[in-house]
Phi, psi and omega in degrees: 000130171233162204214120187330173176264339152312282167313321182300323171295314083046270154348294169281340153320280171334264158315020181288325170261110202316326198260000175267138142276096158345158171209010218221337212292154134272177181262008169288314166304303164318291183313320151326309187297318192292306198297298195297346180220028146326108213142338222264345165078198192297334181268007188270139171255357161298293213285301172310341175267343142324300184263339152336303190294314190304324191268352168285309190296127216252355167283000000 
């Protein structure tokens, strides 16, 4: 997947807070999410919602 730079600014705006739960993901978004908060350990909840949508998902 490749994705404008637009979006990608877009994305990370969008998805920045750690203390948040997505509520929007696609699985395009998700994979996002993961690479962007990768790292961030147990308490990111971008990342844990994320990778949830990712391991549901049949794409």
């Amino acid at each position: 997947m490749r994705i404008s730079r637009d979006t990608r600014d877009l994305w990370a705006a969008h998805y920045r807070d750690c203390g948040t739960e997505p509520t929007d993901l696609d699985l395009d978004r998700a994979r996002f999410v993961l690479v962007d908060h990768s790292g961030h350990g147990g308490g990111c909840l971008q990342y844990l919602a994320a990778m949830a949508y990712s391991l549901g998902s049949r794409g």
